[in-house]
C-alpha positions in Angstrom: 26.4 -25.8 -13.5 22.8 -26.1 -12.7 20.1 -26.2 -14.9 18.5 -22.8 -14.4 22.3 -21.6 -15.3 21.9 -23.6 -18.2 19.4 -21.4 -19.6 20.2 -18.8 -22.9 18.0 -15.6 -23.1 16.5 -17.0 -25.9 15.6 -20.3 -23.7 13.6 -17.6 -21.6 12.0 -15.9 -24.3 11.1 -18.7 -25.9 9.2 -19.8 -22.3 7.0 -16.6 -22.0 6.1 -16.5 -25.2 4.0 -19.8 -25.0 1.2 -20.8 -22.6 1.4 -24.7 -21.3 -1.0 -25.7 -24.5 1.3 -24.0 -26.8 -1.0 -20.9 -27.1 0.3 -17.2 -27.7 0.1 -15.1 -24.7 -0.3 -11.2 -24.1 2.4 -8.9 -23.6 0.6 -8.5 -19.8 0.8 -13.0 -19.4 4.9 -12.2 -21.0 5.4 -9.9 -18.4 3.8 -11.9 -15.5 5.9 -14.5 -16.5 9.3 -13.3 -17.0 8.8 -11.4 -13.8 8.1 -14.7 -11.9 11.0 -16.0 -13.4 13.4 -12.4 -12.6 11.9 -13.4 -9.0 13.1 -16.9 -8.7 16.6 -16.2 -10.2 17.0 -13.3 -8.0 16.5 -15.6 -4.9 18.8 -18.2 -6.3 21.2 -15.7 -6.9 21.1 -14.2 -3.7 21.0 -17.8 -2.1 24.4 -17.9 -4.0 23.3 -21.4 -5.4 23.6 -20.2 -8.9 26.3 -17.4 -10.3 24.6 -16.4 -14.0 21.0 -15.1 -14.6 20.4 -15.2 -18.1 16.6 -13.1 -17.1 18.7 -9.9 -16.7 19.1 -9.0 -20.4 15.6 -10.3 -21.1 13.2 -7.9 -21.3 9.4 -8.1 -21.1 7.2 -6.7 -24.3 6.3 -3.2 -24.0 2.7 -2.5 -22.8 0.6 -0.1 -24.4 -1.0 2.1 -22.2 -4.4 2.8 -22.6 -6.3 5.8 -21.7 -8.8 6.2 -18.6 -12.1 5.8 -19.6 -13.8 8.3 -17.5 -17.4 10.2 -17.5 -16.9 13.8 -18.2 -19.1 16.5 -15.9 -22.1 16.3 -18.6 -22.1 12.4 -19.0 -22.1 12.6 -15.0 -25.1 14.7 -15.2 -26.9 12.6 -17.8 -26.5 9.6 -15.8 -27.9 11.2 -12.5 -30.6 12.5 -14.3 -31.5 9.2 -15.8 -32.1 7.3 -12.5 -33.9 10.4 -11.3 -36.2 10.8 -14.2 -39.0 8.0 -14.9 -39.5 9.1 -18.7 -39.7 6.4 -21.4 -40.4 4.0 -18.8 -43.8 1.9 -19.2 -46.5 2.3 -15.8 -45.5 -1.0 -14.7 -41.4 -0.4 -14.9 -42.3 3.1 -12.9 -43.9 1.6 -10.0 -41.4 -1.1 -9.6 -38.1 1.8 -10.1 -40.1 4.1 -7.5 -38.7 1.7 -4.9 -35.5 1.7 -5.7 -34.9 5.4 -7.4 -33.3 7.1 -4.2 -31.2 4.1 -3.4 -29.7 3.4 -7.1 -29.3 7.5 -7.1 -27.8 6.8 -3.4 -25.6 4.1 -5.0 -24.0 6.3 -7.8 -23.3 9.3 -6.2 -21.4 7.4 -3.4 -19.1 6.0 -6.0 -18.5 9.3 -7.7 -18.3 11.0 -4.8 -15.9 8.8 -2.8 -13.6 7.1 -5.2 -14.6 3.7 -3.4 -14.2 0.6 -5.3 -17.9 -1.7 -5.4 -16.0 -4.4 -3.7 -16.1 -1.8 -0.7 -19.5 -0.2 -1.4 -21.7 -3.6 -1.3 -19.6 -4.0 1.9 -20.7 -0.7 4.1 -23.3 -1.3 6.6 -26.1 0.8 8.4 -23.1 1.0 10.9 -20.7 2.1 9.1 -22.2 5.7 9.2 -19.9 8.0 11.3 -21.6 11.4 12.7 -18.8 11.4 15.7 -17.8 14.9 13.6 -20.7 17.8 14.0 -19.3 19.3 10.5 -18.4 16.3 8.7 -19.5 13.0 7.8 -17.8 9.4 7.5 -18.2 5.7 6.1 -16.4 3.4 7.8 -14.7 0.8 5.0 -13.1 -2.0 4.8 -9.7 -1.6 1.8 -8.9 -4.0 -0.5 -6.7 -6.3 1.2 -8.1 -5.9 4.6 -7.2 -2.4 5.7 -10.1 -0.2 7.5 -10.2 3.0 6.3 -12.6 5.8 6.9 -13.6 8.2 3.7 -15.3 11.0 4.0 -18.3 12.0 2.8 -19.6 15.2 1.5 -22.5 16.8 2.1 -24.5 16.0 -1.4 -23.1 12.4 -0.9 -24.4 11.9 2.9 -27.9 13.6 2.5 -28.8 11.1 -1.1 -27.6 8.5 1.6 -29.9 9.8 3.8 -33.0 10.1 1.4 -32.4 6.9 0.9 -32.9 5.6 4.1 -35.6 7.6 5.4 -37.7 6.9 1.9 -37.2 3.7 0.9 -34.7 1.9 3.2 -37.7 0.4 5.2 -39.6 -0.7 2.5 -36.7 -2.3 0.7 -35.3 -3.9 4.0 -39.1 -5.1 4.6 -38.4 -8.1 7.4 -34.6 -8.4 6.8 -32.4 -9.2 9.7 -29.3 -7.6 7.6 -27.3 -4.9 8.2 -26.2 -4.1 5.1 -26.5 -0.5 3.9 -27.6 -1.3 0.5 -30.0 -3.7 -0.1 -32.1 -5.5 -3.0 -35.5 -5.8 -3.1 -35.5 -9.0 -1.7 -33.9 -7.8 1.4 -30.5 -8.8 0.7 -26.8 -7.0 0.4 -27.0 -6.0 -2.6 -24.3 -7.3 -4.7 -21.5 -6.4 -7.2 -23.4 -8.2 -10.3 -26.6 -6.9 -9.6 -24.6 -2.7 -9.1 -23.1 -3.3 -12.2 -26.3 -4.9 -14.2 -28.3 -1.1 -12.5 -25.5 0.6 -14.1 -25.6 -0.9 -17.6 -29.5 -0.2 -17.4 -29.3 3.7 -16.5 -26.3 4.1 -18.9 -28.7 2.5 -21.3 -31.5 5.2 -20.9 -28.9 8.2 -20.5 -26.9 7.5 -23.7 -24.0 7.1 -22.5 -21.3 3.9 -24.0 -21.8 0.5 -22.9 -17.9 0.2 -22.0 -19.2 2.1 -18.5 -18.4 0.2 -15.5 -18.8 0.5 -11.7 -14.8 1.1 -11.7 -15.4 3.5 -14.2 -16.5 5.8 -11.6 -13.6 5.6 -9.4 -11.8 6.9 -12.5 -14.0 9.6 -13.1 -13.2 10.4 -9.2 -9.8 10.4 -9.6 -9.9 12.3 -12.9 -12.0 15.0 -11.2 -9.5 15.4 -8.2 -6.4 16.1 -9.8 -8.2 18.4 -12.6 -9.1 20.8 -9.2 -6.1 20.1 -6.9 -3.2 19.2 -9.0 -2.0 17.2 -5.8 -1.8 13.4 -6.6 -1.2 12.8 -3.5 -4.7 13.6 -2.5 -5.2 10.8 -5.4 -3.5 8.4 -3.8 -4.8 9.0 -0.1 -8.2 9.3 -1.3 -8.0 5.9 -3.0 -5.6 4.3 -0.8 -3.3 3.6 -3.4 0.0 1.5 -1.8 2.3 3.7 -4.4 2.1 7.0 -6.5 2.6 4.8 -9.7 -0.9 3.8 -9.3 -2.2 7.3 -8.6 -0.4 9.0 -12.1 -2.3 6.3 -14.6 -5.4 8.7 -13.2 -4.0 12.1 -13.7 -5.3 13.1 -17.0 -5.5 11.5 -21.0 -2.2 11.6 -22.4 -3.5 13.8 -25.0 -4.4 16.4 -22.4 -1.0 16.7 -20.9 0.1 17.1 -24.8 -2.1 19.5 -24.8 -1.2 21.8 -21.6 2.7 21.2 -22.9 1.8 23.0 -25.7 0.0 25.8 -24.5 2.4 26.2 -21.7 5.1 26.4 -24.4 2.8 28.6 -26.2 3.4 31.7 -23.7 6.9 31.9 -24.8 6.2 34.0 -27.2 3.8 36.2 -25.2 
């Protein structure tokens, strides 16, 4: 007998319980655990080097799912209207934000209005622009994990991109060789810390709660999708999701499928 058949289930969940130093872990470190250790039994097993698996009646704490955080259509509004609007803003904070308003506005409705991830935004070049369609427009992206992927882009989207560029591209470009399609104010790519820092600052001004992230956005993009098409498969395309488990955490609050059950069971009785 080999040691890993040596093993009890309460061996194993004595192991994920515990980090190295002794510490408690979280249900989500118990599960990454035990499902290292499922993985390594199952290839012994399979290996036929071992003939008991003591992780097959040991299962992994239950994970509490936790709602989307999303922006509904009026927090999406104020938000919008914040970068737009210079109010409460001293003279000096106006000039400097005239430089930048089309671009941050640029920046925010791409995210909405795409579903991108900022990993992927900070990424797109000038280049990455595709007008090979007369009636429809394009951004060329790179997916997480390496996949190019083209999104398109709809016409509110493409023409704040394009306001952008023809107002204050050039002077935030100035002498910069890049290519990148949005840049800081030094001339740089702008990056993912300085997105989500503009973010923080215009949720700030519009109210909204400081728990608002770039990803947040995606969210509210997927949210947004399924509440008009029903089709979470337009979810999962749109966000290039590798399976449809992925996709249904975005399809609405729990309590808003309660909810519809209800008031579908509701015409029963007429």
């Amino acid at each position: 007998m080999t040691d890993l058949e040596k093993l009890r289930q309460n061996n194993i969940e004595s192991y994920i319980a515990k980090s190295e130093n002794g510490k408690d872990l979280s249900n989500n470190a118990k599960c990454r655990k035990l499902s290292v250790l499922k993985t390594i039994y199952t290839y012994y097993l399979g290996s036929e080097m071992i003939m008991k698996n003591p992780t097959a009646l040991t299962e992994g704490p239950k994970i509490k799912a936790h709602d989307v955080i999303k922006l509904s259509d009026s927090q999406v509004t104020a938000l919008l209207n914040a970068i737009k609007s210079q109010d409460k803003m001293s003279e000096h904070a106006v000039r400097y934000n005239e430089r930048m308003v089309s671009r941050d506005l640029a920046i925010m409705m791409t995210l909405l209005g795409t579903g991108m991830r900022i990993s992927e935004l900070v990424g797109l070049n000038v280049s990455d622009i595709d007008k090979t369609d007369e009636k429809k427009r394009y951004l060329r992206i790179v997916r997480k994990g390496g996949d190019e992927n083209k999104v398109r882009v709809i016409e509110p989207v493409y023409n704040a991109i394009t306001d952008y560029l023809l107002e204050s591209g050039h002077r935030l470009v100035g002498s910069s060789k890049e290519n990148a399609l949005f840049i800081s104010t030094r001339g740089t790519r702008m990056s993912v810390n300085a997105i989500q820092k503009m973010l923080e600052k215009y949720c700030e001004k519009a109210g909204l709660p400081d728990n608002i992230s770039p990803h947040k956005m995606r969210a509210t993009f997927a949210t947004k999708v399924y509440s008009e098409t029903k089709d979470i498969y337009a979810i999962k395309d749109a966000l290039h999701h590798s399976t449809i488990d992925t996709s249904k955490h975005y399809i609405s609050d729990k309590k808003a499928r309660i909810d519809a059950a209800a008031e579908a069971a509701g015409k029963l009785f007429g």
